[in-house]
N, C-alpha and C positions, 0 to 999 in steps of 0.2 A: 375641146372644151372639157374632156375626162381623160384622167391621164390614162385609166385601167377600166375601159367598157365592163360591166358586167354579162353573165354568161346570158342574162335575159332582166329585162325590165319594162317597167312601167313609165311614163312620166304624165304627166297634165298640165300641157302649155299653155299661157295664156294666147298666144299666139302675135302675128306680125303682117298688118295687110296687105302691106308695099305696093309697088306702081306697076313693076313688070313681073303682069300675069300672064299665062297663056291666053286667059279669054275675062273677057269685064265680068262672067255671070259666074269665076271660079273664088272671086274677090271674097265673096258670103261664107266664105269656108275657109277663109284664113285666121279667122279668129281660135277661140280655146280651141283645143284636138286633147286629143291621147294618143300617147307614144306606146307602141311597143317594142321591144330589142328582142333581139336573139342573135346569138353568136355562129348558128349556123346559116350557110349560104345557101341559094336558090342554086337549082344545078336546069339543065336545060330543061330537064324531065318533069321538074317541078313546073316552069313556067306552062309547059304543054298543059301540064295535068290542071292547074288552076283558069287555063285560059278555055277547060271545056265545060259548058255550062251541063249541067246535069251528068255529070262522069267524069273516071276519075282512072288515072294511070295509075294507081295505086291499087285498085280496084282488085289484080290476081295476084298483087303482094300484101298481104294485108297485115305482115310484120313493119312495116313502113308507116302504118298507121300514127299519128300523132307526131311526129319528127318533130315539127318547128314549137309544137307545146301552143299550139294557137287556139287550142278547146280554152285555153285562160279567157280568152274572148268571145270564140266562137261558140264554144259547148259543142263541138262537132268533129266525132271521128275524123273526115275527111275535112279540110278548111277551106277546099273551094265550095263544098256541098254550104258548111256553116257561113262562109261570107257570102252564099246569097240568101240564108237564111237568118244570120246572127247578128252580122255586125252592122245589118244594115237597120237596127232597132237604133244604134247611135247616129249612123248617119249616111247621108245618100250618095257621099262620096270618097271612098275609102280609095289608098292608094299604098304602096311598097317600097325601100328602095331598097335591091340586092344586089350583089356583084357591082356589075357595071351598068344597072339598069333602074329607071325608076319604071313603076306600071301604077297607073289612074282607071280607077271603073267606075264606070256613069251609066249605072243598067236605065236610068230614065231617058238617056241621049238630051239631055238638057244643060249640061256646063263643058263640059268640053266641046272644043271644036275639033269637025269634022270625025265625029263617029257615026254608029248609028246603032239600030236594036239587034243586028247581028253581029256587032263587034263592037258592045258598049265599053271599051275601054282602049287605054293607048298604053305601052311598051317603048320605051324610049333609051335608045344606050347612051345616057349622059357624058362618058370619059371624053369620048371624042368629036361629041357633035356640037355643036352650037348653042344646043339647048338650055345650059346652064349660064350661059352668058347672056343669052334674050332674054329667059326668063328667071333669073334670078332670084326677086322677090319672090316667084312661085316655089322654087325649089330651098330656098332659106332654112325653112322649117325642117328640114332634114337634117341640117348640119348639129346632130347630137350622139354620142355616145359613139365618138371617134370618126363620123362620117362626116364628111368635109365636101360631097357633092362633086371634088375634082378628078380624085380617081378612086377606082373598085373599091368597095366599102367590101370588108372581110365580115359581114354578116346582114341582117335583116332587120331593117326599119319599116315597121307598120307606123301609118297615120291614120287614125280617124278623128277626124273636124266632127264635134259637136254639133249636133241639130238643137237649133234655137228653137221656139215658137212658132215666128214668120214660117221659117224652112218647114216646120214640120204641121203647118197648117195647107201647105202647097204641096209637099210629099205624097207620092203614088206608094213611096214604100213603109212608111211606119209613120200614125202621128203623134210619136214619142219625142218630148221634147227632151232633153239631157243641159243643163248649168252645168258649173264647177264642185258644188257641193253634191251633185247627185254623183261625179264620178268621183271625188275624196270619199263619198259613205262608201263608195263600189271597193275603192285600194280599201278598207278596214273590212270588209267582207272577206274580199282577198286573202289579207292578212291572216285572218283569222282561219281560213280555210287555205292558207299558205302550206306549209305541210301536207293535210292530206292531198293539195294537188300537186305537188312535190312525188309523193308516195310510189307509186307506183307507173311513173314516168321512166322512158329510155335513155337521156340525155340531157333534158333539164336539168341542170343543179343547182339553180338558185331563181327565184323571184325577185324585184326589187322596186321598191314603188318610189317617184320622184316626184315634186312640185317643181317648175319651171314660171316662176312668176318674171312678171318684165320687169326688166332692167336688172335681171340676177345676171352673172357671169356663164350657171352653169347649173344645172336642176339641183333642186335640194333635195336629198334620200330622207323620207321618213318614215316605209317599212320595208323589211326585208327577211326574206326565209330560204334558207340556204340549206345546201347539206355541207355538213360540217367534218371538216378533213376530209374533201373530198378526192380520194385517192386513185391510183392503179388499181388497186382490188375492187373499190367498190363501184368503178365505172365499169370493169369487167364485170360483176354482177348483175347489175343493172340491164348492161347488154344482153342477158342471157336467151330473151329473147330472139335476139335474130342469130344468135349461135345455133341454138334448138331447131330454130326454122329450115336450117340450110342442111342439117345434120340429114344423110337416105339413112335407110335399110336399119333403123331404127325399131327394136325389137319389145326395149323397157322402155317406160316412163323417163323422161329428164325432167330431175328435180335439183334445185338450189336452195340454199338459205343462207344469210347473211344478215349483220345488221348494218342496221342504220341510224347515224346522229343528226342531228337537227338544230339548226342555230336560229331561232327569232330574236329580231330586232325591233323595236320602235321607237323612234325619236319622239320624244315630249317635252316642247321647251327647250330646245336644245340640249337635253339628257338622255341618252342614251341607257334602253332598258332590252337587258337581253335574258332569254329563254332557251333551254338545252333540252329538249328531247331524245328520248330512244326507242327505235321500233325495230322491232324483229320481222323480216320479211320470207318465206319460204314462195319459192316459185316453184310450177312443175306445166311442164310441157307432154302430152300425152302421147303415147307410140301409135303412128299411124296404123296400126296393125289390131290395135286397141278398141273396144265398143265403141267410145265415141270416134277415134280415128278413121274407123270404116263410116260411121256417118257422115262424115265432115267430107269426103272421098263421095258420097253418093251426094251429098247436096251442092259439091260444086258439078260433076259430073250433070247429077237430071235438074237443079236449079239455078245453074250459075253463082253460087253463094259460095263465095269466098272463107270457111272459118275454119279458126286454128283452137287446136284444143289446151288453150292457155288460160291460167289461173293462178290469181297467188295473193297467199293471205298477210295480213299484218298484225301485230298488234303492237302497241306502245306500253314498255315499260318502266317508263320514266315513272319516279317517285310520289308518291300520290297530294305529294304535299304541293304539287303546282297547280291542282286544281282545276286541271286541263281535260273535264271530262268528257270535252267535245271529241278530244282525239281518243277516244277510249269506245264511246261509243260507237258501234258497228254500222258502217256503212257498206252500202253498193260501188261497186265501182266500176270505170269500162276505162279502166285507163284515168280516167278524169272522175271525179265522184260525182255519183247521180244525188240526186233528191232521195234516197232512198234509203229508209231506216231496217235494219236488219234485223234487229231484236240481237243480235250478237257485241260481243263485249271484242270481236276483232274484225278488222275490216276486208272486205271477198273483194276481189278485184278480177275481172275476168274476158274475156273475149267474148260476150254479150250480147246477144239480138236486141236491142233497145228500142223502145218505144218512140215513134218517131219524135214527139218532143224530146226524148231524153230523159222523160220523169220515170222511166220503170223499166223493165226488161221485160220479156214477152213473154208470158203463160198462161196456160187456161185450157181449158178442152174445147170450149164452143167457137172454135176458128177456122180459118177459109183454110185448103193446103196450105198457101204460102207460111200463114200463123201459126198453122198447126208445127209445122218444120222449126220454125223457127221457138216456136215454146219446147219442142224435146229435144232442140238442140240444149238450150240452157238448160234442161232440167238433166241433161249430159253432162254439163259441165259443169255442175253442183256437183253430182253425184260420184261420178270419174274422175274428176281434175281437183277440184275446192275440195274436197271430204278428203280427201289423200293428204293434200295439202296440209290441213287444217290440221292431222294428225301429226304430220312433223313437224310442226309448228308447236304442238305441245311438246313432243321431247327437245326441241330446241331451247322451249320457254324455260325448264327447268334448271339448264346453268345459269338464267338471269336471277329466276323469282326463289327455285327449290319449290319444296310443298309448304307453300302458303297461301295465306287468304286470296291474294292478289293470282294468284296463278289457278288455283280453281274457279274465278271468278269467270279468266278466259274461256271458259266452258259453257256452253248455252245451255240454259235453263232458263222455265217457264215456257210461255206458251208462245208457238210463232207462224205467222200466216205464211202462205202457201208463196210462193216454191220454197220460201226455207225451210218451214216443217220435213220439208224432204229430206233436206241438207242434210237438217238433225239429224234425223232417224239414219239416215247414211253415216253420218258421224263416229254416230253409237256405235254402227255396225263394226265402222272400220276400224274404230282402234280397238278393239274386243283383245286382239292378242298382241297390244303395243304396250311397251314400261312406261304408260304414261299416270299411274295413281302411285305415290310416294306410300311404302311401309316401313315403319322400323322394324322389321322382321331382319334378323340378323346384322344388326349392327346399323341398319336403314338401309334400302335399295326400294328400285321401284320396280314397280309390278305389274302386269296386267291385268284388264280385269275378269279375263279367265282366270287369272289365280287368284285375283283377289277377295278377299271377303270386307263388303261395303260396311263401314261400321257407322250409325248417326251419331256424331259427336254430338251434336246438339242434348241428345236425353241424359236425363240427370243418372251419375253414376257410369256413365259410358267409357269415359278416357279410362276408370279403375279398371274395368273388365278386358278393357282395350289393350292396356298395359300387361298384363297378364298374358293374355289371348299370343300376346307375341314373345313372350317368353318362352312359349312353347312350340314356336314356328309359325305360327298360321300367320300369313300375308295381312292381315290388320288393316284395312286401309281407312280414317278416320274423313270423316265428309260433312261438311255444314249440310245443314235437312236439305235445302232446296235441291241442293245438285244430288245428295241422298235419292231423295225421291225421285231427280229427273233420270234419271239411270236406272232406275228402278221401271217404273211407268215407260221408258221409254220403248216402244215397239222393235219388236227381236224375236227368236225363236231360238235364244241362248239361254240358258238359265244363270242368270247373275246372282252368284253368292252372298249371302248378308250373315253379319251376325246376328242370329238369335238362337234361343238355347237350343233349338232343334239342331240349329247346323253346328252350332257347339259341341252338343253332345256326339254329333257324328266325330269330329273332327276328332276329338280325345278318344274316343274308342282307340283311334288305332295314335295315339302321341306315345314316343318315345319317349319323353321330356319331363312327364308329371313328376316324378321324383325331382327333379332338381325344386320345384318351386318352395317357396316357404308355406310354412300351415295357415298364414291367414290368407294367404292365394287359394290356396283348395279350397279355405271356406268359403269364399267369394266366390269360385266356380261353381260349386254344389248349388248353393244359394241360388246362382244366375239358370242355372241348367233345371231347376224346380220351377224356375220363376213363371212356364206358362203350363204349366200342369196340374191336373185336380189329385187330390189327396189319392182315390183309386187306381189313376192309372200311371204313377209312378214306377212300377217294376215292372210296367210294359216299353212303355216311350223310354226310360232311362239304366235300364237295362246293360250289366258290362258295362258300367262307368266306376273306376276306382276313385271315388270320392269320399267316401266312407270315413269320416276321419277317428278313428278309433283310440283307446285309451293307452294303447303299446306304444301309438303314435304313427303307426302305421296307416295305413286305408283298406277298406274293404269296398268291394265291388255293389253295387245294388242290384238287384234281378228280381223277379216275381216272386210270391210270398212261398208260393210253391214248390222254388228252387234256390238254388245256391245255398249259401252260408247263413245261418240267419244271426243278426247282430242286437244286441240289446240293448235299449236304454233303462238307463238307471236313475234311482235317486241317490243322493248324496251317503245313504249308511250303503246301499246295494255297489257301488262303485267304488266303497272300499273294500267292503266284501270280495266283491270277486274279482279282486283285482288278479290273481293268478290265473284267469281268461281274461285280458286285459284285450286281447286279440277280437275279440268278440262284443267288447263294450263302446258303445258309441261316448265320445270321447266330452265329457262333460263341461268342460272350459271351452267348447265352442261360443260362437254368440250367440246370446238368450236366443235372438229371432229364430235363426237354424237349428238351434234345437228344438222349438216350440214347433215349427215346420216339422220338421223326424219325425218327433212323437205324434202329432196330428196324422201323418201317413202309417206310422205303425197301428194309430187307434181303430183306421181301416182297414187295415190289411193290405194294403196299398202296394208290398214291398219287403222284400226280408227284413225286415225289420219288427222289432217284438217290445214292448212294453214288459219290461221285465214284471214278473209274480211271482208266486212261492212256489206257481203250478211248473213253469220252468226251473227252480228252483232245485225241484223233488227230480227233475227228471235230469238234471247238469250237477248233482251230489256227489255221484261219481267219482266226476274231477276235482273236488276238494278232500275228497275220501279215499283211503283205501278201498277196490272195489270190491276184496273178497270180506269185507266187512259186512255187507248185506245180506239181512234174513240174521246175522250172528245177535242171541242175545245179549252175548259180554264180550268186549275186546278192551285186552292193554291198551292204553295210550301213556305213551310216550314220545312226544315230538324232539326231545332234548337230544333223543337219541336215534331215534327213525325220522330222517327227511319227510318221509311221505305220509307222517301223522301229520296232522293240521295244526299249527301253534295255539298260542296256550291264548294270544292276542285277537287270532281270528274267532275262536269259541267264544269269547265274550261279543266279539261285532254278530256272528249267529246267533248266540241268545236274542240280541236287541234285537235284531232284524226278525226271531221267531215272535217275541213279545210285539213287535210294531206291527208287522205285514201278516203273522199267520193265525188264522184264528185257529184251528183244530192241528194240536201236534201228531195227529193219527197221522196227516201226510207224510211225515217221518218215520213212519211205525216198522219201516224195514230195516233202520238202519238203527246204529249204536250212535244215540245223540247227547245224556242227560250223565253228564260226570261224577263218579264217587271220588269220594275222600279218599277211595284205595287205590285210586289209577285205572281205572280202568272205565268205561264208557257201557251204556244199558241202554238197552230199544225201550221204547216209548209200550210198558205191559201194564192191563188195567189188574194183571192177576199179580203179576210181583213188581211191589212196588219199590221205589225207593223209600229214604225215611230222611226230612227235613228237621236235622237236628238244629235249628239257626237260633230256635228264640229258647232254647233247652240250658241249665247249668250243666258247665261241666263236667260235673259230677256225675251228672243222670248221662251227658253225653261219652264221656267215659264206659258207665256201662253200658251203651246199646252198640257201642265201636267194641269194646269185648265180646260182647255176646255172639256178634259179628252179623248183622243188620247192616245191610246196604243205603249208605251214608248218602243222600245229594251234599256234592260239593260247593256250596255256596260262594265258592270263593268266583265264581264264574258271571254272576248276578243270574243265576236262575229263577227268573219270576216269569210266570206266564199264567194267564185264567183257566186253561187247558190243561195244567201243571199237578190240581187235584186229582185229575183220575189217574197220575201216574207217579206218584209223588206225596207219600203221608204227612200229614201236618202232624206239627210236634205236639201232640196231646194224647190223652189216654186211649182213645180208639185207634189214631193211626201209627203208636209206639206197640198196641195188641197186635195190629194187623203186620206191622213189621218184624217184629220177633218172628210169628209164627209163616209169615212168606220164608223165613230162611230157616225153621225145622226141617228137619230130617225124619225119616221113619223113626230114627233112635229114639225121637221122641223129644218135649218139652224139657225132661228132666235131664237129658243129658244136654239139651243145649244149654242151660242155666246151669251147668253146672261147675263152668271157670267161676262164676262169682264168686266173690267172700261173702259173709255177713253182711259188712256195712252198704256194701253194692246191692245185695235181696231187698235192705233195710229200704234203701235208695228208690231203687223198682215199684216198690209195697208203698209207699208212702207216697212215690207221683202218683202212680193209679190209685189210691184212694185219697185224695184231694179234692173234697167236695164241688169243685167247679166244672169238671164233668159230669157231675149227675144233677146237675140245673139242666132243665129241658131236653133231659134225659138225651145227651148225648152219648153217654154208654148207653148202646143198646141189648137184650139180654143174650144178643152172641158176643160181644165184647166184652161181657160181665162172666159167663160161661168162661171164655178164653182164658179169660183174667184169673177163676178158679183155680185154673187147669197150674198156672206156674209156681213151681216152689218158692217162693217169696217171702213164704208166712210161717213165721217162727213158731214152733211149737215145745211144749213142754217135753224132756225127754222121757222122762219118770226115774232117774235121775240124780242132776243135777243142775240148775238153772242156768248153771253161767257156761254149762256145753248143749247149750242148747241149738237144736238141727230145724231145719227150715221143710215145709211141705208144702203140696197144693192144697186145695179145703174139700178136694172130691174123694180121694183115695188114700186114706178111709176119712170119713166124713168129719168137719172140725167146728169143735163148738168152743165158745166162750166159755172161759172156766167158770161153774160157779162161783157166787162171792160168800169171802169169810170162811174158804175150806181150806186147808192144808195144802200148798203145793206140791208136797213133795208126794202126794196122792196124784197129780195130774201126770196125764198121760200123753204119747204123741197125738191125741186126740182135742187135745186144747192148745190152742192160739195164747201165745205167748210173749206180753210186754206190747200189747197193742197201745195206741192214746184211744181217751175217746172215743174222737173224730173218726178215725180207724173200726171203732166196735159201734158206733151207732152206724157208721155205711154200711158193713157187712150184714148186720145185723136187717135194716132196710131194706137194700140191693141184690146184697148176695144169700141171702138166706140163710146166714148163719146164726145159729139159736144163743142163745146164752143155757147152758145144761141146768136142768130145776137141783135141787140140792138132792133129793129125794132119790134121784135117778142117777145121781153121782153116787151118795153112797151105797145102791143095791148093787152099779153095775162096778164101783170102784173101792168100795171100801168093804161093806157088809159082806160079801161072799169072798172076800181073803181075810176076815177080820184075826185069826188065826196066824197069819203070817206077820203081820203088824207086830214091830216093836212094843214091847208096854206101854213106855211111855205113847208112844204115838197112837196106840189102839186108846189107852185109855182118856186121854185130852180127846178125842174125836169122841168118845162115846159119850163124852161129861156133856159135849156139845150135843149132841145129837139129844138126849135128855133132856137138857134146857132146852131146847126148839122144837118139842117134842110136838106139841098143840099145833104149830105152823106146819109142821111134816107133814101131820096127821091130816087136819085140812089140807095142804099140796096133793099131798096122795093116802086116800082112804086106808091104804090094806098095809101103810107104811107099819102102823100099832102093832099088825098081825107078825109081822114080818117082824119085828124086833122081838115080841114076845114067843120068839122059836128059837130065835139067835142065842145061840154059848156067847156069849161077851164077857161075863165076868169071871174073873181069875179065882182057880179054885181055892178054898179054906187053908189057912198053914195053920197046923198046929201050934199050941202053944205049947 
């Protein structure tokens, strides 16, 4: 009725009750059944084995387990143990036909004739007996999926006849009743758990479900799960099993992996809808020699327990857009899938002490011997067999997935009950030193995660530091939080790497690599390497990290405040300044944040690091200075021509930086800081000062640059509030005090005495400028001083117009009387004053104006004699006329003329 049997199937016949039966009460069981097929044949051995009720020739092979794939129905390792346990939930009389034989079991002894309860079933060799011809309509139902009932069928027809109501309200064995719709939902269950019961099977290669409605020619296919291209290799694979079993003196583990494709089918509406699956499978067989191999050795030995130390994992990586996450999710397995949810994202398949329902596998502490064996058995075969497994399983998964979401997923994380919690934690253990976590550390390779450093992709800013991190070799391995943390948390006595700046900072102490990176990489590192540290204990925890990103462009080390280098931040004038230690300056175009970080740790002390002042300033002069400059009052400067004088550029940014940042220029008081007009450079003296010619005429500044008065060079912008006590302001006190800082013993007179005339004139005329003596800022030693300089014209005795210049002390200078003859005055009077000139002196300096009276005694009357005529007598005509005012000025004036020869003697006539 099929031209090409399938390698196993299903069908659901309506059925056929016909006349020739073996016995009238087999008639009730001719109706619907289920078909099952298999392509492989019953061999003698099988027939024994299923014909012993409670045992099993199978029993000291137990690589033999599941052969004909009849857990599809039964749910039971062994299928004579499950058909008297399994199939008899569908009905009370199941039967076979193999080879050349059919076989009926009627464990009730109720439909068949002549059996009984020691031999409830009959074995019949149809080819050549009778049997098919008598009973015809009985054996009818067979004739499907190429068997024909007349000779040897080349595989295995199971029937089971549906239990109706009636049957299953008379039933000793189950009172489950079973329709046609309870076994179509059973093929979509099927279906659905098609593959995984495909999975991890010996020889199945396909499932296939059929309808067999009456009066069809031939069942109708409406699901099917297959493995696809099923080949040479992959039926070798498969078999690996009983290769491993047969294998002595086996010393390693045998392990396998290969994949596998998957073809579902289902017919809807006569459309055909198909499904392509991929699961990756790793088997491993354990070396008898092995922890659990010696178990398995002492449990058949002292319990008769048959177990092989086999295991093997799966996982499906087909595309996630099928939506198939039933096969994704981690099952149990024993060959056939239990009921049993893993918590894992791949499915454990194993050689299994199961629970005699089949809903779990055996573990626990509080059990008899027998339990107890059988719970550390599996918990053997978690730990020994599955965890091995499961680790080659990951570097196999990486040619499918790579490092992606989908491949860290197959990783178990979160939380998972007992025995697999073991699993886990075995897991962990095992692959500690396997390339199973992907880095882009040199180009991308995978890693262990003994070398790996776990990094949580998930925190914000992690893949930038991430990026970096592996720039510079370190193994970088990037991890959503969940599997992050389960690797973390999970139990070990390893210490698992992670990035944080702790283990950063270690790792760069000793990297070869920092120099390659770019500058905004370093700042990123610094920044991350600060990130869990308090302001104080920065130059402890971060110590020997060249992160430093400096103004040269270079880096500087951090270490305790104590030690090393120490490095300075600056403000924007200090960081032009000193930019010739550019090595030393924390580099200003970093990111605001990092530098606000710096300076907050320099403000503690935190770290070598220093908050640049003027106090560092005074003590790193030094290096902007000639050193043997210091303590000299006067040095040349010349930068134009000496390298290592300081340019002419930099003195103006020091001015500013003295006027902004330094309040007292004493801190400078050893060096040569404050510039003349002559070239040359002057320490900060409250005794000799400079002289700030700025706001002066040229004129006046002319002569105080002759006289040779130490000029501040203003060209420099010299202003500072500090600048007065070393530095004379342009006016009458501080032009006195300057002059006389640059005398000599020689004396006043010879310092004034380059001037000309109009230069003394010059002199005489600023310092008597009555705006100095408002609120008496000549005070009477700057009044004195001012005496003291030859400035002041005096009469020669003579002639006016050679007239010579004196002080007003030596010998003492008075205003000439008025209305006397000049040519009577002596170097004793002041000569061509204004005014303004003779009322100051006159006020100020105590210069008299001379009475007339005291002019003629001491200048005229006592040489009257030497007097030209004319000139004796116009003075004497005067003196005559003013006789009465004389007389009152001075009493004994009358006396004193009436003694005097003054008049010329008689000429004769």
């Amino acid at each position: 009725m099929m031209q090409a049997p399938p390698p196993s199937a299903y069908a659901l016949t309506a059925g056929n009750m016909g006349l020739t039966l073996c016995s009238d009460s087999v008639a009730q069981w001719q109706g619907p059944a289920l078909l099952a097929y298999n392509d492989a044949v019953f061999t003698e051995e099988d027939f024994v084995s299923i014909s012993r009720i409670g045992g099993s020739s199978k029993h000291a092979k137990p690589w033999k387990t599941g052969r004909f794939g009849n857990g599809y129905i039964s749910n039971s390792r062994c299928f004579q143990g499950g058909l008297q346990l399994s199939v008899y939930h569908l009905t009370d009389l199941p039967s076979f036909v193999s080879g050349k034989h059919v076989v009926l079991f009627d464990p009730q002894g109720v439909y068949l004739p002549n059996i009984s309860t020691a031999n409830p079933g009959k074995r019949i060799e149809y080819v050549t007996s009778k049997a098919i011809s008598l009973y015809k309509d009985q054996f009818f139902p067979y004739c499907a999926f190429g068997c024909d009932m007349k000779s040897p069928f080349h595989g295995t027809l199971f029937r089971f006849p549906l239990r109706n109501a009636d049957q299953a309200a008379n039933s000793k064995l189950s009172k489950q009743a079973y329709i046609e719709d309870d076994i179509s939902s059973m093929f979509v269950q099927l279906y659905e758990e098609g593959i995984l019961s495909l999975l991890f099977l010996k020889s199945v290669l396909s499932v296939e479900m059929y309808v067999w409605d009456v009066g069809m020619p031939e069942p109708r296919k409406t699901y099917s799960c297959s493995i696809n291209s099923a080949n040479d290799d992959v039926v070798w694979h498969r078999q690996a099993l009983q290769r491993f079993s047969k294998l002595k003196y086996v010393s390693d583990c045998e392990m396998d992996a290969f994949s596998l494709d998957f073809l579902s089918e289902a017919v809807v509406g006569g459309l055909s809808q198909n499904r392509t699956h991929k699961f990756y499978v790793v088997q491993t067989m354990a070396s008898p020699s092995s922890r659990i191999g010696s178990f398995a050795a002492m449990a058949a030995k002292d319990y008769d327990m048959h177990l092989l130390p086999w295991a093997s994992v799966a996982a499906c990586v087909s595309d996630d857009s099928l939506n198939d996450d039933h096969l994704k999710l981690g099952r149990a397995f024993c060959f056939l899938p239990l009921p049993v949810k893993t918590g894992f994202r791949v499915h454990i398949n194993g050689y299994f002490e199961v629970s005699s329902n089949r809903r779990g596998i055996w573990y626990g502490d509080d059990m008899d011997r027998s339990g107890k064996i059988r719970s550390i058995w599996n918990r053997l075969l978690l730990e020994d067999v599955v965890a091995p497994s499961f680790a080659k399983l990951l570097l196999g998964m990486q040619q499918f997935l790579g490092s992606t979401k989908t491949y860290y997923s197959l990783w178990p994380i979160g939380s998972f009950e007992e025995p697999w919690s073991l699993l886990v934690e075995h897991i962990y253990r095992i692959i500690w030193g396997s390339p199973v976590l992907y880095s882009d550390v040199e180009g991308g390779k995978w890693v262990s995660p003994e070398e790996a450093y776990l990094h949580d992709m998930e925190i914000s800013g992690s893949k930038e530091i991430g990026d970096v991190l592996v720039q510079l070799g370190m193994p970088i391995v990037p991890l959503p939080s969940d599997l992050f943390e389960m690797i973390l948390n999970c139990k070990s006595d390893r210490h698992q790497k992670v990035v944080t700046p702790d283990s950063v900072r270690h790792y760069l102490r000793d990297s070869k690599y920092l120099s390659t990176l770019g500058r905004s990489h370093n700042f990123l590192l610094l920044e991350y390497c600060l990130e869990d540290l308090i302001d104080t204990d920065v130059g402890i925890h971060a110590s020997h990290l060249p992160l430093l990103p400096l103004a040269s462009g270079d880096y500087g080390s951090l270490s305790r405040s104590s030690e090393g280098i120490v490095y300075y931040i600056c403000n924007e004038l200090e960081y032009m300044l000193l930019q010739q230690m550019s090595n030393r300056l924390i580099d200003r175009t970093i990111p605001v944040k990092l530098l606000c970080r710096l300076t907050s740790i320099a403000n503690v002390s935190g770290a070598n690091l220093v908050v640049f002042s003027v106090n560092e300033f005074v003590q790193l002069f030094s290096e902007f200075v000639p050193a043997e400059w210091k303590y000299k009052m006067k040095v040349l400067w010349n930068p134009s021509s000496n390298s290592t004088h300081p340019a002419s550029s930099w003195f103006l940014l020091f001015w500013r930086y003295l006027r902004e940042q330094c309040e007292e220029l004493s801190l400078f008081g050893d060096w040569p800081i404050i510039p003349s007009v002559s070239g040359h450079l002057y320490r900060p003296s409250r005794q000799k000062k400079l002289l700030n010619l700025q706001k002066l005429s040229e004129k006046m500044q002319h002569v105080l640059v002759k006289i040779g008065c130490t000029i501040l060079d203003s060209n420099y912008c010299i202003e500072h509030p500090d600048l007065i006590n070393y530095v004379h302001d342009a006016d009458a006190p501080g032009i006195l005090d300057a002059i006389y800082d640059v005398s000599s013993s020689d004396g006043i007179n010879q310092l004034l005495q380059c001037l000309e005339a109009k230069e003394r004139d010059e002199l005489r005329q600023f310092l008597l400028d009555p705006k100095w003596f408002v609120g008496k800022k000549m005070d009477d030693s700057h009044i004195q001083n001012s005496k003291w300089l030859p400035i002041y014209r005096v009469y020669d005795g003579e002639s006016t117009d050679n007239s010579k210049y004196s002080d007003l002390v030596n010998p003492r200078k008075f205003l000439p009387p008025i209305d006397c003859p000049e040519c009577l005055f002596t170097s004793e009077f002041i000569y061509n004053l204004s005014n303004t000139e003779e009322e100051l002196l006159r006020r100020f300096y105590g210069v008299e104006r001379m009475r007339k009276t005291e002019f003629y005694k001491l200048h005229v009357l006592n040489r009257i004699e030497e007097l030209e005529t004319d000139v004796r007598d116009s003075i004497m005509l005067s003196v005559l006329q003013e006789l009465p005012q004389l007389c009152v000025e001075d009493a004994s004036f009358r006396e004193i003329l009436r003694n005097l020869e003054f008049l010329p003697p008689l000429v004769a006539l």
